[in-house]
Structures are given as C-alpha cells and as structure tokens.
C-alpha positions in Angstrom: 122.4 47.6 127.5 121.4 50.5 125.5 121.8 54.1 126.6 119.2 55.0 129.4 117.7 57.9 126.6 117.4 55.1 124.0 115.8 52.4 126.6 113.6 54.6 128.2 112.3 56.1 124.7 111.4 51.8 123.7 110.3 51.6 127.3 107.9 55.2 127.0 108.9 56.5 130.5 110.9 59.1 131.9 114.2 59.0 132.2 114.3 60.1 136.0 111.7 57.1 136.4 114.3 54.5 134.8 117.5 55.7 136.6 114.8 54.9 139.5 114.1 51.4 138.8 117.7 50.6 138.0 118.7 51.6 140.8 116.9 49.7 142.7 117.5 47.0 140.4 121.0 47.4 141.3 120.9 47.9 144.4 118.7 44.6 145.3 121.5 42.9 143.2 119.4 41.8 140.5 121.4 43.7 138.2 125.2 44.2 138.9 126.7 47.8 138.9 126.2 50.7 136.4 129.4 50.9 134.8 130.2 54.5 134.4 131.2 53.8 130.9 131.3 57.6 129.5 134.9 57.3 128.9 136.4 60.3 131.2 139.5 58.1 132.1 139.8 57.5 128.2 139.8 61.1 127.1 143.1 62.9 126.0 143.8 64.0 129.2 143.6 60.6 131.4 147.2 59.8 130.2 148.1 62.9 131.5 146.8 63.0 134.6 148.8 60.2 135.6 152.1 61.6 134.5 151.8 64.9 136.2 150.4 63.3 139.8 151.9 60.8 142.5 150.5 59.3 145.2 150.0 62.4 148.0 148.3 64.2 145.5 145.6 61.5 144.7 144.9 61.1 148.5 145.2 64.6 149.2 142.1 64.7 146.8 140.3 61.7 148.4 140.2 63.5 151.7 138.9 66.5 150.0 135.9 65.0 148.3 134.8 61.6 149.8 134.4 63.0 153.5 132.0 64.8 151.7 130.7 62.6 149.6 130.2 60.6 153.2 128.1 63.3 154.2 125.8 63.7 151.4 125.4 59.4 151.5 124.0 60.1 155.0 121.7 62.5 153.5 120.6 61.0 150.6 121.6 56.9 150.5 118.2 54.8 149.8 118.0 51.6 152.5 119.0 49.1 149.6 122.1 51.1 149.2 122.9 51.7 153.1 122.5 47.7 153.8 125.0 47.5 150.7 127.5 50.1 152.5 127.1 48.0 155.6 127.7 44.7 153.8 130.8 46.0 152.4 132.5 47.4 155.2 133.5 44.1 155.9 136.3 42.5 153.8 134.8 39.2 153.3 137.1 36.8 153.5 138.7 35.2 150.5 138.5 38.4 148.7 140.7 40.6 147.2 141.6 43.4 149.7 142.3 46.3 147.2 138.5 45.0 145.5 136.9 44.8 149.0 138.0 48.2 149.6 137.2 49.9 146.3 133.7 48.8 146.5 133.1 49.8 149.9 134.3 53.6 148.7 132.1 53.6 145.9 129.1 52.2 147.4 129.7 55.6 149.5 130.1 58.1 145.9 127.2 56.5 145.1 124.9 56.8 147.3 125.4 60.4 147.8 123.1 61.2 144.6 125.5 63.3 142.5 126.4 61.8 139.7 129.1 64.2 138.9 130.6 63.3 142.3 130.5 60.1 141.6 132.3 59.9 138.1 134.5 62.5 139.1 135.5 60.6 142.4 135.5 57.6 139.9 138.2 59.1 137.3 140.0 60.1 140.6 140.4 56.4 141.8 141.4 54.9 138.3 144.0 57.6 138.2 145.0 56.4 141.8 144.7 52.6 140.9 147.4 52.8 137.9 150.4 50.7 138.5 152.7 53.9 137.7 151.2 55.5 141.0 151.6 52.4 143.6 153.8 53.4 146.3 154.9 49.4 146.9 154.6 46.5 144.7 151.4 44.8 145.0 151.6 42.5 148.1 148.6 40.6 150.4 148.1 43.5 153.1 148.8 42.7 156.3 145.8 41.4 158.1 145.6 43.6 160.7 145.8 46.5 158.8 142.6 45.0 156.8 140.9 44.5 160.4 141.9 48.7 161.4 140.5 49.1 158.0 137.2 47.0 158.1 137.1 48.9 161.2 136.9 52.3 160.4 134.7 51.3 157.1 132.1 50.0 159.5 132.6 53.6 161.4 131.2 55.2 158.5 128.8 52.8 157.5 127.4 52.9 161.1 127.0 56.9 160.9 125.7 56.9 157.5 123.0 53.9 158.1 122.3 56.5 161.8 121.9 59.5 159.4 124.6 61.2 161.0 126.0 63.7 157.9 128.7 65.0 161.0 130.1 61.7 161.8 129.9 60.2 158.8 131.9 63.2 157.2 134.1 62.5 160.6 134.6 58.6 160.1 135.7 59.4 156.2 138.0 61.7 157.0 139.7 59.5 160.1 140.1 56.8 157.7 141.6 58.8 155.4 143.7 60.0 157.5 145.0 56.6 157.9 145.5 55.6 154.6 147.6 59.1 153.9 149.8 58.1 156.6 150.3 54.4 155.3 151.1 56.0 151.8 153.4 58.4 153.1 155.5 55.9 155.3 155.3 53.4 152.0 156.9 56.2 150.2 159.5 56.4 152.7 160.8 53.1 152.9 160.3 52.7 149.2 162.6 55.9 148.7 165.2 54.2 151.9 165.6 51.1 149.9 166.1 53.4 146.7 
C-alpha cells in the first residue's frame, strides 16, 4: 500500500480523513493491521538496545507505559476497537499463546490514539520478543497460567469497554505485575539450573 501522504494525495482527501477510514477498515477487519513499518527497530540503535537490556528492564518499562496506555484506551478506544480488545482477551483456543497475548497488548497501544505510544510501546515489545532476552526456552505455557492470564486480560478489557480510565490503568498494572513476577522466578530457576 502506498504511504498514507501519497494515497491520500491520488485519493484528494485529507490525511486525518484517511487514517479515519483505515481505521475503521481495520478495525471491522476488512483490512488486517497497519504494520508500523517505519523501521525504528531497524535503526542503528535496535541492535543495541538488545545488548545493553535483559528481561527486568523490558518489563519494568511495560508497567511504566501500558497501564497508561490502558487508561488513555478507556478514554479514547472507538467501539470497533473495544469489541476487538474484548475478543482478544480470550486466548482462542488453538492459538499460539505468545501471539494471543501480543495482540491483545497491542489492541490496547492502539486504541489509546497516540501514535507515538504505540510505536514506541511497539519497538519496546520487539526488543522484549528477541530470543537473546527469553528468560526460558520457548515451551507451551502452562494452561492455567494462560486461564490467570485470559483472566486478567478480560479485567482490562471489562474496564476499558465500561470507560473506567482508573481501573483500567488498575487491571494493566495487576497483570503486569504478574507477568514481572513470572519473569523473575524464570530467571531464578534458569540461573539455579546454571
């Protein structure tokens, strides 16, 4: 697809009016997901960024900026995109948990209409996704944990579908929570077996 500058120049409307209708495009599924394709993980620096971090750090960030980005989707998320927040709080089943999950979280960066935020929280998670960074080999999770998980996904969903900036901020930062803890007690028995 050509640059939204470019289409929106052969298509004589205004660029704020196109982001528009491809969102909801997107979001009614008849076209799949923008794919922030601007390079930042490419640049110079991406290399970098996942030599000089590990693990605590990435999540440390993540409960820094998606509680908040949590907040903002309660503010700001359009109906299409709350019904596809809902929808993906729940692993469906068959799929890939590590997928399920990354969708669900950036359904949320999404929705809360920064675009900044979201490329920035974007860059964050392909920083956090690279193999050097995994606390544990990649394994099928345990299907409880995906349950606690699908839980606490359809926490936030709830709040941000009931508008609830407080709670959904709340939910985000629970689950977090969570997920720090599981990365900390995987780099303990990682470093145990050592």
């Amino acid at each position: 697809m050509p640059s939204e500058r470019s289409l929106a120049e052969q298509l004589n409307v205004k660029r704020h009016q196109l982001r528009r209708a491809l969102e909801v495009l997107r979001e009614g599924g008849e076209m799949t997901p923008a794919d922030s394709r601007r390079k930042l993980f490419n640049l110079r620096g991406g290399e970098a960024l996942i030599r000089s971090t590990n693990p605590v750090e990435v999540i440390e960030l993540r409960i820094v900026i998606e509680p908040a980005l949590a907040r903002l989707a309660a503010l700001r998320a359009t109906p299409f995109a709350i019904a596809a927040i809902e929808r993906a709080a729940t692993t469906p089943s068959g799929e890939e948990s590590g997928a399920a999950d990354l969708t669900f979280h950036k359904l949320v960066s999404t929705s809360a209409g920064n675009s900044l935020a979201a490329d920035f929280y974007n860059l964050l998670r392909q920083v956090g996704t690279d193999a050097r960074l995994r606390v544990e080999p990649r394994q099928p999770q345990c299907p409880s944990r995906i349950k606690q998980r699908d839980s606490e996904h359809r926490a936030i969903a709830s709040a941000i579908a009931a508008r609830d900036p407080a709670q959904a901020e709340d939910a985000m930062r629970a689950h977090l929570m969570a997920v720090q803890a599981l990365v900390l007690n995987g780099m303990t028995v990682k470093a145990s077996v050592a």
